[in-house]
Every structure is written in C-alpha cells, then in structure tokens.
C-alpha positions as CSV (number, residue, x, y, z in Angstrom):
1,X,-28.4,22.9,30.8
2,X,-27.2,25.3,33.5
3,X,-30.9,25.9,35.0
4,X,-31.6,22.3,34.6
5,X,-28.6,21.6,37.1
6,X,-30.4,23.3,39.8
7,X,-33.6,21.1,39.4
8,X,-32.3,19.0,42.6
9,X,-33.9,16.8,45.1
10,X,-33.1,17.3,49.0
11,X,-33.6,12.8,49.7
12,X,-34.3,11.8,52.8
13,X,-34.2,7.8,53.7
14,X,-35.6,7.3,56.9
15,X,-34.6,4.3,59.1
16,X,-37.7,2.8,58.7
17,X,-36.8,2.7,54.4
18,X,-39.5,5.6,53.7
19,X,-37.9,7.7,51.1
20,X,-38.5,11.5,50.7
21,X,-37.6,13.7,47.8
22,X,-38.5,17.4,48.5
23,X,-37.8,19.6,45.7
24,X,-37.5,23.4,45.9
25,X,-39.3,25.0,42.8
26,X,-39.1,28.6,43.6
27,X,-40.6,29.8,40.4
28,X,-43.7,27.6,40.3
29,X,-47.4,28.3,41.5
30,X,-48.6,25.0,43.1
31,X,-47.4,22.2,44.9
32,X,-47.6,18.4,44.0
33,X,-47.4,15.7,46.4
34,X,-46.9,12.3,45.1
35,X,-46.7,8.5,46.5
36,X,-45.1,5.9,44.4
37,X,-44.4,2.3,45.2
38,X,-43.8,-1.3,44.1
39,X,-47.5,-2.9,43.4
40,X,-49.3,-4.0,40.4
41,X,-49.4,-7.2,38.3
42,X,-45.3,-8.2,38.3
43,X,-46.2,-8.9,41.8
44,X,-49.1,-10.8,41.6
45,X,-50.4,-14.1,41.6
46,X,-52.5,-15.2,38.9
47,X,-55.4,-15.8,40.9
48,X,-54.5,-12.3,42.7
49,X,-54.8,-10.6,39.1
50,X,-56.5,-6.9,39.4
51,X,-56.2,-7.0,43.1
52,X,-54.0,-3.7,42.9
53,X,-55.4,-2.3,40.6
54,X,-59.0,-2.4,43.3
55,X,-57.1,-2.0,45.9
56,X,-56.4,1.6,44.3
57,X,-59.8,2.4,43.7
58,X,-60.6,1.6,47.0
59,X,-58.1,4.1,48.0
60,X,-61.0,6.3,46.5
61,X,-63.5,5.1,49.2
62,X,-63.2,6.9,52.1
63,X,-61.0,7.2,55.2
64,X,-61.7,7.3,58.9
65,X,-62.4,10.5,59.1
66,X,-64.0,11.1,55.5
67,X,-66.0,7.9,55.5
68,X,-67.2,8.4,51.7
69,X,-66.1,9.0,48.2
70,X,-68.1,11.9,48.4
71,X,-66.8,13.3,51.6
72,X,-63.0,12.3,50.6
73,X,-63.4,13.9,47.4
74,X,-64.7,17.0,48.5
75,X,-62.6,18.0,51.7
76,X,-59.8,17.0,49.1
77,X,-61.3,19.5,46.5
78,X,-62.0,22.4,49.2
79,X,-58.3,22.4,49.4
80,X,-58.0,23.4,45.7
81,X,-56.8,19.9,44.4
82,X,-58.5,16.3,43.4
83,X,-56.7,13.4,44.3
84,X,-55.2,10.9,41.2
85,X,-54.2,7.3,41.2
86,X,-53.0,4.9,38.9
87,X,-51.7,1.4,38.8
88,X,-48.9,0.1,36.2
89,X,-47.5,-3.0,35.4
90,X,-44.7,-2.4,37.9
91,X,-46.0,0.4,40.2
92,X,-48.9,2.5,41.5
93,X,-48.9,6.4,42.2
94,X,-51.4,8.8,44.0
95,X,-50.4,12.2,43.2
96,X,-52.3,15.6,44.0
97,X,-51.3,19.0,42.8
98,X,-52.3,22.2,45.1
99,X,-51.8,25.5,45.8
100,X,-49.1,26.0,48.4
101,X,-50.6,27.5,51.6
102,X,-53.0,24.1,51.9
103,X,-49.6,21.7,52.0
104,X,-50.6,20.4,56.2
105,X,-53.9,19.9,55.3
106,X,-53.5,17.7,52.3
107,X,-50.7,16.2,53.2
108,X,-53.0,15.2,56.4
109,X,-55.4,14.0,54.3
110,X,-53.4,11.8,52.0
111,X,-51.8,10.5,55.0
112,X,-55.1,9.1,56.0
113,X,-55.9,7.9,52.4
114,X,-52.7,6.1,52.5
115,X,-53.0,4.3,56.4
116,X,-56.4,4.6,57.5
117,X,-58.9,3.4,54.1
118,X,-62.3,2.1,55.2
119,X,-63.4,0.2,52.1
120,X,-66.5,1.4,52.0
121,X,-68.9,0.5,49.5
122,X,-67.1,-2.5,48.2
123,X,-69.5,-3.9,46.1
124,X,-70.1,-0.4,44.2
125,X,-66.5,-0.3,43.4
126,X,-66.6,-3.7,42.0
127,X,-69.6,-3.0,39.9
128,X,-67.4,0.4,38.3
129,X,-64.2,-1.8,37.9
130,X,-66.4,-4.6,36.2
131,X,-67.8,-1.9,33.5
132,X,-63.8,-0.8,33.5
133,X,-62.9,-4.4,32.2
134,X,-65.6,-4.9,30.0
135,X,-64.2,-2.0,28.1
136,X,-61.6,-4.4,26.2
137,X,-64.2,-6.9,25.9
138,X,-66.2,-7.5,22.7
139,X,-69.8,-9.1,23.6
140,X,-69.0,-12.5,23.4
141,X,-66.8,-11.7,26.4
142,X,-63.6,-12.3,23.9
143,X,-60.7,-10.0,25.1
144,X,-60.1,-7.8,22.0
145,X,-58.1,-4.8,23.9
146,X,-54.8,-5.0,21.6
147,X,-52.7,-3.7,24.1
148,X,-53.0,-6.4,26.7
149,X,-52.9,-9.6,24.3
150,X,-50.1,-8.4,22.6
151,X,-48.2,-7.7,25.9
152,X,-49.5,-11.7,26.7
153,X,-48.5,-12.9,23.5
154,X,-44.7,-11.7,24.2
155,X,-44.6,-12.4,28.0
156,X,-46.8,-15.6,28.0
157,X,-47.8,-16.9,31.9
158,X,-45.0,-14.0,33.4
159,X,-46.8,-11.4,35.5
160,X,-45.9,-8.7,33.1
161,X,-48.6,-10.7,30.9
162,X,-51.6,-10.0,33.1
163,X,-54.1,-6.9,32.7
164,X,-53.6,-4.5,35.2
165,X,-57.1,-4.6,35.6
166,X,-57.7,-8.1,36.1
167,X,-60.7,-10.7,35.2
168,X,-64.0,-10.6,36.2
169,X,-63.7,-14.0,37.9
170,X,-61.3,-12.8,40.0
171,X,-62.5,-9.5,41.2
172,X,-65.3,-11.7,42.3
173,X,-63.1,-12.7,45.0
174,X,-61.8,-9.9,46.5
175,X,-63.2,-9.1,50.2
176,X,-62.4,-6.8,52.8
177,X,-59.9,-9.2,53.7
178,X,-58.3,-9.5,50.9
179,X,-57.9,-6.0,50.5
180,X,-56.3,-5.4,53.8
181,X,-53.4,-7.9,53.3
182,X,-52.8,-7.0,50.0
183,X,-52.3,-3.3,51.5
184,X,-50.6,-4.2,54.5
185,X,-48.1,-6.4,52.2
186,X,-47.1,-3.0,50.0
187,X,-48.2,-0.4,51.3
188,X,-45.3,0.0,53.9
189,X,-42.2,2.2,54.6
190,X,-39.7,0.1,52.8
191,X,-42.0,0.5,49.6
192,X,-42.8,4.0,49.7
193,X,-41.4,7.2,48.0
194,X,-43.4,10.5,48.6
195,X,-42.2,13.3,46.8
196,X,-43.1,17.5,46.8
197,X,-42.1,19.5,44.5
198,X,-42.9,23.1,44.3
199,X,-42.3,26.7,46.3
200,X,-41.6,25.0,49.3
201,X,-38.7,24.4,52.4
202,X,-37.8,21.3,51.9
203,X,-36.1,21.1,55.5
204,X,-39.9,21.4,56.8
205,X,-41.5,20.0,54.0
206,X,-39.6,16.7,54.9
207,X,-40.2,16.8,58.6
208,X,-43.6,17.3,58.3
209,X,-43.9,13.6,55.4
210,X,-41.7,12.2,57.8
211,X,-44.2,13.0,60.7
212,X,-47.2,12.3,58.8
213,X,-45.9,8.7,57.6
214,X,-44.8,7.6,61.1
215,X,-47.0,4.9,61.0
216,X,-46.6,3.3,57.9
217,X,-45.6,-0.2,59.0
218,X,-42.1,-1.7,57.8
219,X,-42.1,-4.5,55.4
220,X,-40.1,-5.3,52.7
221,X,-40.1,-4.2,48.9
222,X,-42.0,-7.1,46.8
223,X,-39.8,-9.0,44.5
224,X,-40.5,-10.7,40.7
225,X,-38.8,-13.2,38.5
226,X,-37.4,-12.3,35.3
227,X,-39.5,-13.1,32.2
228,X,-38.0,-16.0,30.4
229,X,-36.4,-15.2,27.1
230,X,-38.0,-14.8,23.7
231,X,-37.0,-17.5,21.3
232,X,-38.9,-17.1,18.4
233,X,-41.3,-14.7,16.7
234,X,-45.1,-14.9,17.5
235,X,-47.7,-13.8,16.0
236,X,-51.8,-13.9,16.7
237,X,-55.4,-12.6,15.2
238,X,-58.5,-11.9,17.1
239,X,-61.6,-11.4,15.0
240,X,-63.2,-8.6,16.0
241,X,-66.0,-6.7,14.1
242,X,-64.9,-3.3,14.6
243,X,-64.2,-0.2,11.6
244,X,-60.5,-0.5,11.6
245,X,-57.8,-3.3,12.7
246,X,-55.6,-2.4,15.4
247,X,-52.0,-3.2,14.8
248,X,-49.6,-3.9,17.6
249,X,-46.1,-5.1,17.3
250,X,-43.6,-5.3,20.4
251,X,-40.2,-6.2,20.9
252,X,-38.0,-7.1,23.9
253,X,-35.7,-4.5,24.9
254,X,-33.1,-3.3,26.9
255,X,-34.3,-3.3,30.9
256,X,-34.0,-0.4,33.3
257,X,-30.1,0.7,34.0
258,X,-29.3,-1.3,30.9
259,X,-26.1,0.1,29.3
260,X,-27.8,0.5,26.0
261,X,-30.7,2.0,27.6
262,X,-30.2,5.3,26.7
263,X,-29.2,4.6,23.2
264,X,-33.0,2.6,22.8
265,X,-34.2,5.8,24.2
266,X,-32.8,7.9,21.4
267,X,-34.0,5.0,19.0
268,X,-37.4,6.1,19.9
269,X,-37.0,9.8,19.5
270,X,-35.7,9.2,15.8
271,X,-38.7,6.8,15.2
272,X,-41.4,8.3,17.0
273,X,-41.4,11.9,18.1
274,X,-43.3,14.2,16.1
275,X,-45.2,14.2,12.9
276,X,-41.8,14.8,10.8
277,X,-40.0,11.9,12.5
278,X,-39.8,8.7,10.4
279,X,-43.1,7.0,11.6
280,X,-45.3,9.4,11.1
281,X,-44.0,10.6,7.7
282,X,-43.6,7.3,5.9
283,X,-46.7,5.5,7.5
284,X,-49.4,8.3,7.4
285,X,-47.9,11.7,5.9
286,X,-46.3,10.7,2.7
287,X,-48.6,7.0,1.8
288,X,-51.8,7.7,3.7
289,X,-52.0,4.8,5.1
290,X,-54.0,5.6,8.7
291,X,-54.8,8.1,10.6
292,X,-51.8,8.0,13.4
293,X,-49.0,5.6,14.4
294,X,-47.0,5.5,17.3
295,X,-43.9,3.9,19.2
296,X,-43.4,3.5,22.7
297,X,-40.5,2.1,25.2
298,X,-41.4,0.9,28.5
299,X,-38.5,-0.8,31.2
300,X,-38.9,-2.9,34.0
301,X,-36.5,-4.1,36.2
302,X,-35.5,-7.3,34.2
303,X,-36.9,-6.4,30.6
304,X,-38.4,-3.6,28.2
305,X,-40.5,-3.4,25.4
306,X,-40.6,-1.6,22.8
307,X,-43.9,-1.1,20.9
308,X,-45.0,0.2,17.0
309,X,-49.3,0.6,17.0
310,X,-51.3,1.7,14.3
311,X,-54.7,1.6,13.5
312,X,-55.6,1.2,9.8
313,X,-58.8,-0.2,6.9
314,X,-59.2,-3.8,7.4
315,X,-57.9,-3.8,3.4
316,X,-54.7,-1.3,4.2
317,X,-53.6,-4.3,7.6
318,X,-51.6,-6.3,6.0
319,X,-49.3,-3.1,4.4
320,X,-49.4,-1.0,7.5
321,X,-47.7,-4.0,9.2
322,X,-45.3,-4.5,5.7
323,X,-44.2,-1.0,6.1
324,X,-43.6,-0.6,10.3
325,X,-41.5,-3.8,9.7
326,X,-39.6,-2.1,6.7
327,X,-38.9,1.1,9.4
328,X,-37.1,-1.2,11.7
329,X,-35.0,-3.1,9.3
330,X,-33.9,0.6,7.9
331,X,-32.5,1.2,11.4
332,X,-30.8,-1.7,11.5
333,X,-28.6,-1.1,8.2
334,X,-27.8,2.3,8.7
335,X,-27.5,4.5,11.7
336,X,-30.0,7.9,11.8
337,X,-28.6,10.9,9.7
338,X,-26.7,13.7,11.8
339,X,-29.5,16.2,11.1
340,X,-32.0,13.5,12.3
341,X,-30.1,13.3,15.8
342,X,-29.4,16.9,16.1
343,X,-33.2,17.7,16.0
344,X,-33.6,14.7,18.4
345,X,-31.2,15.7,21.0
346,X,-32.5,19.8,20.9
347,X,-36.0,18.5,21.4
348,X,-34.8,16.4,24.1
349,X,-32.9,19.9,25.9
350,X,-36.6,21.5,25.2
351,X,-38.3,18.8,27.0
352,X,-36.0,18.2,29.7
353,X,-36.4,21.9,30.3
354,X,-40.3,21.8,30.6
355,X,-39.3,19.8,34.3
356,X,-38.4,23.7,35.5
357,X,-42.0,24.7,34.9
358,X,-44.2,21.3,35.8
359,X,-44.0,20.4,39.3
360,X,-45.7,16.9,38.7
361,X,-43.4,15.6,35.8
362,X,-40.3,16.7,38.5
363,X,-41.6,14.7,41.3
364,X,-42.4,12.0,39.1
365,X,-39.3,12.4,37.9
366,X,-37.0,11.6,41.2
367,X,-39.6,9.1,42.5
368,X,-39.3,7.0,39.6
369,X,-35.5,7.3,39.7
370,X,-36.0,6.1,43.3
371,X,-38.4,3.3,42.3
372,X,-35.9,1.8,39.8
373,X,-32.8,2.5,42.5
374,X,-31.2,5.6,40.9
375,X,-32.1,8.7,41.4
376,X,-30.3,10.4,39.2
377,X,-30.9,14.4,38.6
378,X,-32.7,15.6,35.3
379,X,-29.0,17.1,34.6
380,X,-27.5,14.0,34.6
381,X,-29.9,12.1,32.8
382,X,-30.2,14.7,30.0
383,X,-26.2,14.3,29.6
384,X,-26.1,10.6,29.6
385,X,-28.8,11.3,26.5
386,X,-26.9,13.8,24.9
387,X,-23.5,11.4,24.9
388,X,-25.5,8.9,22.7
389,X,-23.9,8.5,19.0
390,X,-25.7,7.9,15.7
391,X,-23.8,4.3,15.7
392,X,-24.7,3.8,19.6
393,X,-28.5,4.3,18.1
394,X,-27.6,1.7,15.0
395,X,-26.2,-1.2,17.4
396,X,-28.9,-0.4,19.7
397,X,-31.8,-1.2,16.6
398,X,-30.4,-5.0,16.0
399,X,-30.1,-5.2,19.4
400,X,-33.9,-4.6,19.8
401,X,-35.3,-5.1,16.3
402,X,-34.4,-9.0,16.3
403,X,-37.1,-11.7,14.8
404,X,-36.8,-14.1,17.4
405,X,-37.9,-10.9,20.1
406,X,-41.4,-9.9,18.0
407,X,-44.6,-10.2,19.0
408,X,-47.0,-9.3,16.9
409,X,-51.1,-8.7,17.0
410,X,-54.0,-7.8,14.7
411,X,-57.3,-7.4,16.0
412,X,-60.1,-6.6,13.5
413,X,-61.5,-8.1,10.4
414,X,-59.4,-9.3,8.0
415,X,-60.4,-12.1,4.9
416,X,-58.0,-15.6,6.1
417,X,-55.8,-14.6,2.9
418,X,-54.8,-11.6,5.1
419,X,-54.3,-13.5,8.1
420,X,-52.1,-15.5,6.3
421,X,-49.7,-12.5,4.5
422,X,-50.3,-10.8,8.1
423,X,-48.9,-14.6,9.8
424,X,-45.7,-15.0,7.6
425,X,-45.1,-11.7,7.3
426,X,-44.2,-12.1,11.3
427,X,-42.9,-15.4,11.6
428,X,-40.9,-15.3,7.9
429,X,-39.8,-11.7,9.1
430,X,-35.8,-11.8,8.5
C-alpha cells in the first residue's frame, strides 16, 4: 500500500479544457504516451454508426508530413514504438509506448497524427474495415457475433446498442467530409486527456503536451441520453451452424461513480477471477461442461453491464445456461465466505501493485479516472476496494442479478426443444 501511495499524477487543465496527467515512474524503462477522449457509438447517430470507429483507422493513414501508412508507421517505429488505437462504446484511445530519450520526437509525431490526418487512401481503409465487419457475419450476411446482439438485445435502439464497428451500409457513406466533421466535433481540447507515464520530469514533460497540443481547437465534450430502463427479461436465438453455441447473458448494473460500484466490482472478483474462483470451478473444473467461461463488468456514465459467456456442445447449451443462472441466484442468498474475500482482496493488493511496474496500465489508469470525472489515485481506489464487506458484495448481487435486468443470447445450433428450455429458462428465471 505504501509504494502504491506514491503512484501519483502531476494534472494539468489547461484553459482551453486539455487535460494532462504526467506521471513520474522513476523505476521503469520506457515511456507511454496516451490520448483518450469522448467518441464512439453513445455518441452517435444511427445513420453515423462506425463512423469512429473509421475515423480511427484513418488516424492510421498518414499525416502531413508522413503522407502514408507506410511512412507513418515507420518514422513511428524508427523511434522504437508502433502506434495503437482503439474505439469503445464510450471512448477511443491512441497510446504508444517508447524508450525515453525519443519522448519530442514522438510526441511530435502524435501530435500531427492527432491535428493534421490526410485521409489518404480512403477507399483502402473501407475495404479493411468491411472484411473487419464481416468477421461477426455468417454468409447469409446474418449478424451472429454474440457479443454485439446481446448488448442490442438489453439496450434496444440506445447507442450503447450499436456495433462499434458499424454496418456496411453505412460505411458506404462516409467521405472525406464526413470524416473531417466528425473529427473536428471530438477531437478538441475540451475532449482530450494525454497522459505520460514513465522516467520522466513531469514539469517538462507537461510543457512540452501543452506546447504540442496548442492547436487543438476548443469544443465541447459530447453528451448521451441515459438508456431507458430494463423492465423485463429478454431472451433471443440465432441459428448459426458453427461447432459450439455461444452463450451470453448480461445484466444491468451499477453505472460509473455508483455507490455500489465498488461492491459490483468485488462481485466480479468472487465470480470470475481465476480458475479456483466459482465460475470456473463449478462450470468447467468440477462438471466439464466447456472449455472456459468468463464474467465481465463494464460502466458507462448512466449504466453498467455485467456479463457471464461461455461457449459449450450444442447438446451441453441448455445446462451451461441452467448452471450460470444457478451461480447468480447462490450470490444472492448468501454473501461470499471470508476466505473467498480474503483471497479476493490480496489478489486485488497484487494487481493494483503491477501499476508500479507497467507504465501503460498507469496512464490508462488516471486518463480513464479523468474520462469518467474522477481521477482518483490507484491508492485511493484500492482502499475504497478494500472497505468492501462480504454483505456489501450480497446486497450488491440482488441489486444486479434481478430477472427483469437479463438479457440473454444463444447463438449456435440447437434442436427447437432446446430453444424452448433455453427461452423459459430466461423469461421463467425467478
């Protein structure tokens, strides 16, 4: 705990709304630079659907003074680094991690990346990011990618139900034009974190993002609606002829900054973290019943979600399903034993520790606490975890684990009596 307590951000906010996080890891080998803002489907139209998701990619294309992929790439990788983006529900990142004596010239370069794109070679990037979406396509053109109808199945027409990726019909649409408004509209200094971390002064670290980014326009963070609450149970089948069904089951939980946030987050831990925590052992270890299973807990700024998957036999569905429902309902009666949250909460110390060795996990760290409007240290996070109690963790399961707040989907191939057992299991689910 004490060493974790000097993992600190030096944060800047700039007049213009840019924020800055410059962390001083003394003990590390590289640096990481990172740029996080509000974009991605919560903030899109329907019709706009995958546009920032391309709009990343064509972050990838080449800037005024590296006019190609190729040459972007490359004067990136002379510097010891390759350059990384990704685009969430809620939020994109680019993120690079180098060694320290090259931190002017790449943080030159993404500078350019960020203000002065060319989008070159549209139509190539919209050929890659077609073959992208036909990934979760089956070759009737059905969507069969679990993850993304099961996330539309519990949000319905809210943002937060679109595919970050978007539809081919729509990325048919998106020109030069488009592009350019769509990063002049997020892409500015109200929007922006950009974060270091690693052996550096974060006094000139700072001034030198702050000099770099002088250009970034001003604008104004985007804004969403909350998703309208869950009523009911819901439940859906795709037929899909693959070797296994894919099982996904979600719930609405507690949103970002939510009081019982941290208690969902120690939920998770005793469900889902490690192969002798209870998913694992009961669904796979001691029946056999697939290969893996997993949880997961995602917040946004008005909701969460928290997810059970597993992939199973098209025979062994219907009971893979029967027994992840059984888990939850186990939660909800009794809160986890003390041995069960004492292994929880050392694992968490361990992990919260590994922040002291990986520069990208602690800029990622303070960005998203900036992101989500509190950037609160890994210290005082990791105590806010550690104050959760085994009956904070039991309230928090009926508060999440509710019937009329499941979703559930099966995609595979299962006989219409399964569909059936799979069907009421969900929507008879007390």
């Amino acid at each position: 705990m004490s060493a974790l307590s000097e993992l600190k951000s030096q944060i800047t906010r700039l007049p213009s709304g840019l924020a800055i996080h410059a962390i001083r890891m003394p003990n590390v080998h590289r640096v990481v630079l990172t740029t996080h803002l509000r974009i991605g489907p919560l903030f899109e139209s329907r019709a706009q659907n995958g546009l920032s998701h391309f709009l990343e990619h064509m972050l990838f294309r080449g800037t005024r003074e590296h006019p190609s992929a190729h040459l972007q790439a490359l004067a990136f990788e002379r510097l010891g680094g390759t350059l990384l983006g990704a685009t969430y529900a809620d939020h994109g990142t680019l993120s690079i991690s180098f060694p320290k004596e090259n931190f002017a010239e790449v943080l030159r370069l993404l500078g350019e990346t960020i203000l002065h794109p060319v989008y070159s070679a549209i139509e190539i990037e919209r050929g890659i990011v077609r073959e992208e979406i036909l990934e979760g396509l089956d070759e009737d053109g059905q969507l069969v990618e679990s993850e993304t109808l099961v996330r539309a199945l519990s949000f319905g027409d809210h943002p937060l139900s679109y595919p970050i990726i978007g539809h081919s019909e729509h990325l048919d649409t998106f020109d030069q034009a488009t592009l350019e408004k769509h990063h002049r509209a997020h892409y500015t200094s109200d929007n922006c974190i950009v974060s270091v971390a690693g052996p550096i002064d974060p006094e000139a670290a700072t001034r030198a993002i702050e000099h770099t980014f002088r250009e970034l326009a001003q604008g104004k963070r985007p804004e969403s609606a909350p998703p309208a609450a869950q009523t009911g149970p819901r439940s859906r089948f795709v037929q899909h002829n693959n070797s296994q069904t894919a099982l996904r089951l979600v719930f609405r939980a507690p949103k970002e900054h939510d009081p019982l946030e941290p208690a969902c987050d120690l939920l998770l831990r005793i469900l889902d973290d490690g192969m002798s925590t209870r998913l694992y052992h009961r669904i796979c270890d001691s029946q056999g019943l697939c290969y893996d299973a997993s949880a997961g807990y995602e917040t946004y700024s008005d909701t969460g979600l928290v997810e059970l998957s597993a992939d199973a036999s098209h025979e062994r569905a219907p009971f893979v399903a029967e027994e992840l429902l059984r888990l939850t309902r186990e939660l909800c009666e009794a809160p986890p034993s003390s041995d069960e949250l004492d292994k929880a909460r050392a694992r968490l110390c361990w992990q919260m520790d590994l922040l002291l060795d990986e520069p990208e996990s602690s800029a990622e760290f303070f960005a998203l606490g900036e992101l989500s409007g509190r950037p609160d240290s890994p210290a005082v996070r990791l105590e806010q975890l550690l104050a959760v109690r085994r009956e904070d963790i039991q309230r928090v399961a009926n508060d999440v684990f509710r019937t009329d707040g499941l979703s559930a989907v099966a995609v595979g191939m299962l006989s219409r009596k399964q569909q059936q057992a799979f069907e009421e299991l969900i929507l008879n689910r007390t």
